[in-house]
N, C-alpha and C positions, 0 to 999 in steps of 0.2 A: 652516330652510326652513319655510314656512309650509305647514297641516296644510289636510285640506280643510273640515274646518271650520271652522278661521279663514280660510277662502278664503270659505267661503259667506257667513258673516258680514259679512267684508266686501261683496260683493256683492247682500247684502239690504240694506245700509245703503243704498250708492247706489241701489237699488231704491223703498227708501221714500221717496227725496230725490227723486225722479222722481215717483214716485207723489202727493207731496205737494205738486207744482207742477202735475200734469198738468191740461188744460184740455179734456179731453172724456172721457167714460164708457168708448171705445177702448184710451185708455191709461192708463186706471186698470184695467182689466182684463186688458190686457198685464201688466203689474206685478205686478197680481193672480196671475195664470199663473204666472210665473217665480217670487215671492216660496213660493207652496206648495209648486212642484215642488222647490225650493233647500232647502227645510223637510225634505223628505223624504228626500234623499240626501246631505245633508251630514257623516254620521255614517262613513261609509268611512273605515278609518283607512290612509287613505295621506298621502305630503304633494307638496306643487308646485301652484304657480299654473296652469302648463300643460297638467301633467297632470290635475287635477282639472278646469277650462276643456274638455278636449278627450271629458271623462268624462261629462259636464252636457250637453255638447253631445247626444252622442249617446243619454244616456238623454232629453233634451229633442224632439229629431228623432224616435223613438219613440213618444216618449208623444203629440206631434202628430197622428201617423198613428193612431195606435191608437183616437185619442178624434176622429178624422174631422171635425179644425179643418179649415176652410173655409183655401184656398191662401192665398187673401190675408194672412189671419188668421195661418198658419203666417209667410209673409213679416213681416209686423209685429211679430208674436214674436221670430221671428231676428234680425231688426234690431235689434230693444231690446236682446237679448240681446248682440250682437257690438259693440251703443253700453257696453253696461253694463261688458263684459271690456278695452274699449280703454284 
């Protein structure tokens, strides 16, 4: 079973493959977001794709609110996010 931080890893990877194609300053900064939040909680020593996925999520939905991203900005996030885990 894969651990959560080889879940993050993986998921920064695709994050930087995104990040490295991206064609406006929006989603180099989505990327941005995601790539330091995944930095920061990847260390939990649980394991599962889904569980960690549903873990991210909600310390991500949090840290949105907490740091008073603009809705849109939250929507944009989310989306990259649930493109990133599909």
């Amino acid at each position: 079973m894969t651990t959560y931080s080889e879940r993050a890893d993986d998921l920064c990877d695709k994050l930087r493959d995104l990040e490295h194609q991206a064609d406006d300053g929006d989603q180099l900064f989505y990327c941005a977001y995601l790539l330091g939040l995944l930095g920061l909680h990847s260390a939990a020593e649980e394991e599962g794709d889904v569980a960690f996925d549903q873990y991210f999520e909600e310390i991500l939905k949090d840290t949105l609110n907490a740091e008073n991203v603009s809705e849109q900005d939250q929507g944009n996030i989310l989306g990259l996010w649930h493109r990133v885990i599909a």
